[in-house]
N, C-alpha and C positions, 0 to 999 in steps of 0.2 A: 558385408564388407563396407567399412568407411574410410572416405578418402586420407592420404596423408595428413593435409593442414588438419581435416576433424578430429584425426586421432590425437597432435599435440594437443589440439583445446580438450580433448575427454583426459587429457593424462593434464593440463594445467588445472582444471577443473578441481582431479582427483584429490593430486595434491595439496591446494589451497585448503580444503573440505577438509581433507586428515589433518592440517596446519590447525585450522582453527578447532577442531576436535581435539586435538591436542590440549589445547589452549584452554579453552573452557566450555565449547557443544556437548565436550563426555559428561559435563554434571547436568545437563538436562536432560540425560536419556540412560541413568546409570542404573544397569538390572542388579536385583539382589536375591539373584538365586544361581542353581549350579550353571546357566545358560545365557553367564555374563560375557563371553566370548565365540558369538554364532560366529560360523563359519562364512556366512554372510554376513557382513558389515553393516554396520548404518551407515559408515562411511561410502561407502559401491551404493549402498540405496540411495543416499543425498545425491551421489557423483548423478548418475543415471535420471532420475529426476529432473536435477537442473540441466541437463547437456541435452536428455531428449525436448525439452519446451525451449531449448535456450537455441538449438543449431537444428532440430529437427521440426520444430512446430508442433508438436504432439503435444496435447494440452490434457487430452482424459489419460487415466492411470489406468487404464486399459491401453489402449495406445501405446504408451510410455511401455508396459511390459512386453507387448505384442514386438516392440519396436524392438528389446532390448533381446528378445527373446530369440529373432531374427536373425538381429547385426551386429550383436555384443555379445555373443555369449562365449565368443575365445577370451573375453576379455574379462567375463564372469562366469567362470562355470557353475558358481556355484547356487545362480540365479533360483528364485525357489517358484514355485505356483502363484499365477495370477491373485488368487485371493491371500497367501500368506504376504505379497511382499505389499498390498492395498495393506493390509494388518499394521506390518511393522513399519510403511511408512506415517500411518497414522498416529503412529506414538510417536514421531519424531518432531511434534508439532511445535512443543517448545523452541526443538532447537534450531529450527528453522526461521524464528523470530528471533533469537537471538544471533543468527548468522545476517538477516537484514541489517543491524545496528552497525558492525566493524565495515561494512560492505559500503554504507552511507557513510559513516562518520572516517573512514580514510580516505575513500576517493572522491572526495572535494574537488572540485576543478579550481583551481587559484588564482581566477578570475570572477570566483561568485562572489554576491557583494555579501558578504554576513550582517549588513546593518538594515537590507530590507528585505519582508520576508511574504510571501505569499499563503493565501489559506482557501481552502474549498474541502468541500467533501466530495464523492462519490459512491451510489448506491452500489453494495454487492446484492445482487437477485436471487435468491435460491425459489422463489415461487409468485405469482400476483396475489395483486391485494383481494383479486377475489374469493382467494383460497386461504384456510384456516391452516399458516405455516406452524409446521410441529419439527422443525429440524434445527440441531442448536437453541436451547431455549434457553439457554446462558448470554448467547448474542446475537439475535436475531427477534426481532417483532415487526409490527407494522408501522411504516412510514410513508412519507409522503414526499417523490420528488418533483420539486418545484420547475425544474429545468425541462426536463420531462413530460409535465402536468399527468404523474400517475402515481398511484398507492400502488406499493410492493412492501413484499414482505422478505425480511432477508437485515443485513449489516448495512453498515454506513465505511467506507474508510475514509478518516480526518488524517490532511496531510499540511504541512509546515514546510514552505520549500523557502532555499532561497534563491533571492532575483539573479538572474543569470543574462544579461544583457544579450541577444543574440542568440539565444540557444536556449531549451529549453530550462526552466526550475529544475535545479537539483533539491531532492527530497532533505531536509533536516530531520522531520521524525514523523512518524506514520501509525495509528493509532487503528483501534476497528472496535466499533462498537454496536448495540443495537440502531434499529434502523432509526427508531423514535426520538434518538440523543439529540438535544437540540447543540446549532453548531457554538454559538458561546457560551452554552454553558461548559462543554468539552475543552473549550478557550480557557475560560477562567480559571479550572479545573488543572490543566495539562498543560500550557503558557503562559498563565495568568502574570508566572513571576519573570519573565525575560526581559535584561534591561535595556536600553540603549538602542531600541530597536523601532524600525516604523515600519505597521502591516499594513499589509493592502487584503481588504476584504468584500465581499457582498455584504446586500443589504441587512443581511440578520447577524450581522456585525456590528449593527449599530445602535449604540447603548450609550448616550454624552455621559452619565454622571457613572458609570464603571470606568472609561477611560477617559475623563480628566481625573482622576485619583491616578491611574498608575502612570499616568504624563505628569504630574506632579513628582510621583514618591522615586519611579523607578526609568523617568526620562522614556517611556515608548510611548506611540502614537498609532492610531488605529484610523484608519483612511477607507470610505467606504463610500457608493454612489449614495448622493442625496436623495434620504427618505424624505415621503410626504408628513406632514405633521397633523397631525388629526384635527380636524375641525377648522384648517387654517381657511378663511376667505379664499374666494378663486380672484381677486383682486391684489393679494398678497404673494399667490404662486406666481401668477404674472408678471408682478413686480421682481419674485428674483428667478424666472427661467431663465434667462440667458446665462446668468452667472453660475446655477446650478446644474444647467444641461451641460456645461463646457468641463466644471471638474467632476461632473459622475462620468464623463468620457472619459478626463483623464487616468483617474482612478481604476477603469471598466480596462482602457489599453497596456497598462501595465501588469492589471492582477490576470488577462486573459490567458497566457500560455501556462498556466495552473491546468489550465483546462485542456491544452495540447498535450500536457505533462498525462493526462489521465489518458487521453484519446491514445497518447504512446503506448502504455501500458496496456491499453484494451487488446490491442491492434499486437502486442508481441506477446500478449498472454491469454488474451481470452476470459480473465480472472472474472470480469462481471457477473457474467451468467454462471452461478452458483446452482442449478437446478441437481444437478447430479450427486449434490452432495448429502452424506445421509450422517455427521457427527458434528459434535463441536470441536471436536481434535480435528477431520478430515476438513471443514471448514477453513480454521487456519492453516491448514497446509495448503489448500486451495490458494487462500489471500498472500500470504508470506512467500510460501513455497515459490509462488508465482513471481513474485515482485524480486525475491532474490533472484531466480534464474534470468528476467529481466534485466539486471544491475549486473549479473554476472562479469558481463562481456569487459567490466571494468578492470580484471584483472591482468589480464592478455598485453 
């Protein structure tokens, strides 16, 4: 039994899910055989999913069924066995990355500034670097985080938020890649073209002759703490530390809550630690799945 306020959020939930299912989630998940219409929904599998991580804290799909199995099941009778609904949630992988997108791109806050934008990554972990990872080999190898100072094996997610004065970065777009991706080239790749815009990045952000070309062609600017310059005199750093300690600060205080932004995300999903996961479909449900029921609460 769940409380009344839960129950409205498991039925706004519901709804929203079948809205955008409507809309366009049914073409990522559209069967083409006689068992185009289960009696169990993918619609009740998404609903469930995101309400048990989003209001209950249940983060493994164990959990999440155990949970549903319990305190929902007036609500789903027609709930199936732990291992069928791990199944059929895993095919819903697509469409839970494309339910991230409307989730971001409508609930904007109207105070975020769209002209400066934040960037970091964050390792997803499905195993250490000491061990030869064999799960998801379409996105997942070995990396190295620098924040951290430790090789893991597992994704990367690259995020593009923007500046949010007072409040955390809202997410602009959210990418996941092997762990190895280095982060500009995924830049160059996936915003290379955005105009009008000024990032705030770390150090392996900084590239002068890729970003005075597109501060030329397409007006953005790329702002990142002062790299050392190889070979330069220690009589030449001296000469400009003070001036260079003061705006890699500057730089370091604005692009920080990028980093809040993730520590949020850890902390209401758990999504980091990937060890439990054994697909490259059950992976992005992992990542996405996660981040949506996250953002959920945006619609309430």
């Amino acid at each position: 039994m769940i409380t009344k306020n839960k129950e409205d959020k498991l039925i706004e939930i519901y709804f929203y899910i079948c809205e955008k299912f409507e809309k366009d989630l049914q073409y990522c998940c559209q069967r083409f055989s006689n068992n185009n219409e289960p009696e169990f929904t993918d619609q009740e599998i998404m609903t469930i999913y995101l309400y048990a991580i989003h209001q209950e804290q249940r983060f493994k799909c164990k959990q999440i069924h155990g949970f549903a199995n319990d305190y929902l099941r007036s609500w789903f009778p027609k709930l199936p066995s732990y291992s069928a609904f791990n199944n059929r949630l895993n095919r819903l992988s697509d469409a839970f990355i494309h339910l991230v997108r409307p989730l971001l791109a409508e609930f904007i806050p109207k105070d975020c500034s769209t002209e400066f934008s934040l960037l970091d990554s964050l390792p997803i972990i499905t195993c250490s670097g000491k061990r030869a990872g064999k799960v998801a080999p379409e996105l997942t190898d070995k990396g190295y985080c620098s924040t951290k100072g430790m090789y893991y094996y597992g994704s990367k997610l690259h995020a593009l938020a923007f500046h949010h004065k007072g409040h955390l970065p809202f997410p602009e777009d959210l990418l996941l890649t092997p762990a190895s991706e280095n982060d500009l080239n995924l830049f160059k790749q996936a915003w290379g073209n955005i105009i009008n815009r000024t990032f705030f990045g770390d150090k392996i952000y900084n590239h002068a002759d890729f970003f005075s070309q597109i501060a030329s062609s397409q007006n953005a600017v790329m702002l990142t703490p002062v790299k050392a310059v190889k070979g330069q005199s220690e009589r030449e750093k001296q000469f400009d530390k003070a001036a260079n300690d003061l705006f890699s600060t500057a730089v370091s205080v604005v692009r920080q809550p990028i980093e809040s932004l993730f520590n949020w995300l850890i902390e209401k999903t758990d999504f980091q630690r990937a060890s439990k996961v054994r697909s490259t479909k059950g992976l992005i449900v992992h990542v996405f799945g996660k981040i949506a029921a996250a953002f959920i609460y945006l619609i309430f």
